[in-house]
C-alpha positions as CSV (number, residue, x, y, z in Angstrom):
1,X,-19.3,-12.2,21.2
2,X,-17.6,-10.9,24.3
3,X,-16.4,-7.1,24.0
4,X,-12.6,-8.3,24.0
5,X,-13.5,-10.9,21.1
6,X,-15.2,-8.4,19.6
7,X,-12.2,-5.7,20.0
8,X,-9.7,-8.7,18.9
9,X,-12.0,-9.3,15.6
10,X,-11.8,-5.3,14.6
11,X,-8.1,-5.4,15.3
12,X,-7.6,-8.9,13.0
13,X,-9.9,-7.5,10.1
14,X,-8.1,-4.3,10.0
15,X,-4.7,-5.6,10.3
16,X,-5.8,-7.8,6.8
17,X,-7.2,-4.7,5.3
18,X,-3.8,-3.3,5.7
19,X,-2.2,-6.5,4.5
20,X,-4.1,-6.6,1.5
21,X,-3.4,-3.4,0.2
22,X,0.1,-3.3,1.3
23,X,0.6,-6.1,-1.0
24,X,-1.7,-4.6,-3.7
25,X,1.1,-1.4,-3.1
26,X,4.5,-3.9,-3.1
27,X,3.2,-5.5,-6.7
28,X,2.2,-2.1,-8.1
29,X,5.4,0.1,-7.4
30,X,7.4,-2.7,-9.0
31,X,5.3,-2.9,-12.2
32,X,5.0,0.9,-12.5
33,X,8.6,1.1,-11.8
34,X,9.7,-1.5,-14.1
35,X,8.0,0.8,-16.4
36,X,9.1,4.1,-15.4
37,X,11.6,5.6,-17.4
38,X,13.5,8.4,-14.6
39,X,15.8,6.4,-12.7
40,X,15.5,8.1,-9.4
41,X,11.7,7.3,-9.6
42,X,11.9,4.0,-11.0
43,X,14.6,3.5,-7.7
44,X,11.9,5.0,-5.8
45,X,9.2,2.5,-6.6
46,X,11.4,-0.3,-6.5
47,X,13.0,0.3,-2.8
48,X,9.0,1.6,-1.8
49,X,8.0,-2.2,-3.2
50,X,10.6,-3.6,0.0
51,X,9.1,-1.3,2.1
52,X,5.7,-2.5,1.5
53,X,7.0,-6.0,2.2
54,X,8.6,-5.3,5.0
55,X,5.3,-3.3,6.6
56,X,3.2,-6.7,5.7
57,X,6.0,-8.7,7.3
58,X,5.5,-6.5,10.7
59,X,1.7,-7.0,10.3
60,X,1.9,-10.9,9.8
61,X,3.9,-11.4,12.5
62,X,1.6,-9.7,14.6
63,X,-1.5,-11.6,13.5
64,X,0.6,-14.8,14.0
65,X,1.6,-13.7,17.5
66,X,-2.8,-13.5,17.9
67,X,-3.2,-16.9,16.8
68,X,-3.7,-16.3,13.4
69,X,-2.1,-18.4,11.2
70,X,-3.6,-18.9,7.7
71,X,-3.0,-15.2,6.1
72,X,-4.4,-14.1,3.0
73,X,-1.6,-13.5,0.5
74,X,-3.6,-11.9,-2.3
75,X,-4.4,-8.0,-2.9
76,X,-7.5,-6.6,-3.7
77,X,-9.7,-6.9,-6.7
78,X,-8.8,-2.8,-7.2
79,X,-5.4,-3.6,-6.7
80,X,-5.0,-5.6,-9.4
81,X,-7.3,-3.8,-11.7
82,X,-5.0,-0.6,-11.0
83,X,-1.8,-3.2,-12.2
84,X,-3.7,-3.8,-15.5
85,X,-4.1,-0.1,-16.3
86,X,-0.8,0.6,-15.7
87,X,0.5,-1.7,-18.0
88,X,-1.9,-1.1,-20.7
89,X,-0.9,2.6,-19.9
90,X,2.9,2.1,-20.3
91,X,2.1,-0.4,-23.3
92,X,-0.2,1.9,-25.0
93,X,3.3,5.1,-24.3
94,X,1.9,6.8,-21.5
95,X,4.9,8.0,-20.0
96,X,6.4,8.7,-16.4
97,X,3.5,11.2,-15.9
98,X,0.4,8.6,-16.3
99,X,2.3,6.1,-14.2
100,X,2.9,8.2,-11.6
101,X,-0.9,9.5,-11.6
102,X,-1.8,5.2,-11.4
103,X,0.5,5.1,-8.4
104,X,-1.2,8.2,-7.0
105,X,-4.9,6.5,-7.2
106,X,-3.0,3.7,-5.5
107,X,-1.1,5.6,-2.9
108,X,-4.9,7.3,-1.8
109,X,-6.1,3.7,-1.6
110,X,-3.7,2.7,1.2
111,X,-4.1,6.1,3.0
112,X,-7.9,5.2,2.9
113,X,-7.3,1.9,4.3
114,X,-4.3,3.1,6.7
115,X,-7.0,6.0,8.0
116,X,-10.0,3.2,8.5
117,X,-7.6,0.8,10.5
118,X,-6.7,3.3,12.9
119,X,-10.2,4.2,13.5
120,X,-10.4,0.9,15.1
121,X,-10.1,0.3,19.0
122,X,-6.6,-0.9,18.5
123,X,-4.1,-2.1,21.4
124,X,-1.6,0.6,22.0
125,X,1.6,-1.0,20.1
126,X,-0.7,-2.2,16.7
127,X,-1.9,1.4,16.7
128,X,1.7,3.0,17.2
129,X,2.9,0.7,14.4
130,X,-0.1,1.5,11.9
131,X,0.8,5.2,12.9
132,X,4.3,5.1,11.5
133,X,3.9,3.3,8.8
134,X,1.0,5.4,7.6
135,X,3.6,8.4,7.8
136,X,5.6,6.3,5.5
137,X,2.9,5.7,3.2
138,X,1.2,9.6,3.3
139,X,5.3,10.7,2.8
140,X,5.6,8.3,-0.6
141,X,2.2,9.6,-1.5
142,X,3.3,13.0,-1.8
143,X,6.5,12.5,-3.4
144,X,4.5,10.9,-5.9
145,X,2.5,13.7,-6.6
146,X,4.8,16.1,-6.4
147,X,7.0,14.1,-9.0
148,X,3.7,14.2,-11.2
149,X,2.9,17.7,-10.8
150,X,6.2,18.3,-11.9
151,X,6.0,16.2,-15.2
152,X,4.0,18.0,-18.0
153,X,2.4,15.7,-19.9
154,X,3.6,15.8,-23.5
């Protein structure tokens, strides 16, 4: 594998790594905020779910642009298993403060994932994209905590 191939290989797998978790993220904040009982959290979740979306729809478009064209559209195994507990959670009348401490686990995910793509030799505009957006997603993280932190559990 030439160096460029190789380059272009790192830059595709990360790109999907993102993908998948940003769609793990879109399902989840709509499912925790379906079940959220504030309003200005459960708008929170619901707008963060387009956000997600729309940060997938940027990295699709670039993979498309590379010659990709068959895109995994499923989350991660994690993902999902983090949907499930929630909704047991919510079921079982956990309240605003479980749900937001589910989304938390799920918002350190993506920083994970955000934080190994950029480790990656990345062309300059994938890496300034990935940049912003993980702002984005370290900002929601910590409105999510400090939502929780400010919830005592009753």
């Amino acid at each position: 594998m030439s160096t460029d191939a190789g380059k272009q290989h790192e830059m595709r797998y990360a790109i999907n790594e993102v993908i998948s978790v940003l769609l793990d993220s879109q399902k989840g904040f709509v499912d925790i905020g379906e079940h959220l009982k504030d309003p200005t959290l459960k708008h929170h979740f619901l707008a963060e779910s387009l956000k997600r979306a729309s940060f997938r729809g940027y990295l699709e478009e670039i993979l498309h642009q590379d010659g990709v064209h068959d895109i995994k559209e499923s989350g991660t195994a994690i993902g999902t298993f983090q949907r499930i507990w929630a909704d047991l959670k919510a079921n079982l009348g956990g309240g605003d403060h479980t749900l937001l401490e589910t989304a938390e686990q799920a918002e350190d995910a993506a920083k994970k994932v955000y934080a190994d793509a950029l480790k990656q030799e990345l062309p300059l505009p994938v890496r300034q994209l990935l940049t912003e957006q993980q702002a984005h997603v370290i900002a929601s993280h910590d409105f999510v905590r400090s939502h929780r932190d400010a919830l005592v559990p009753k």
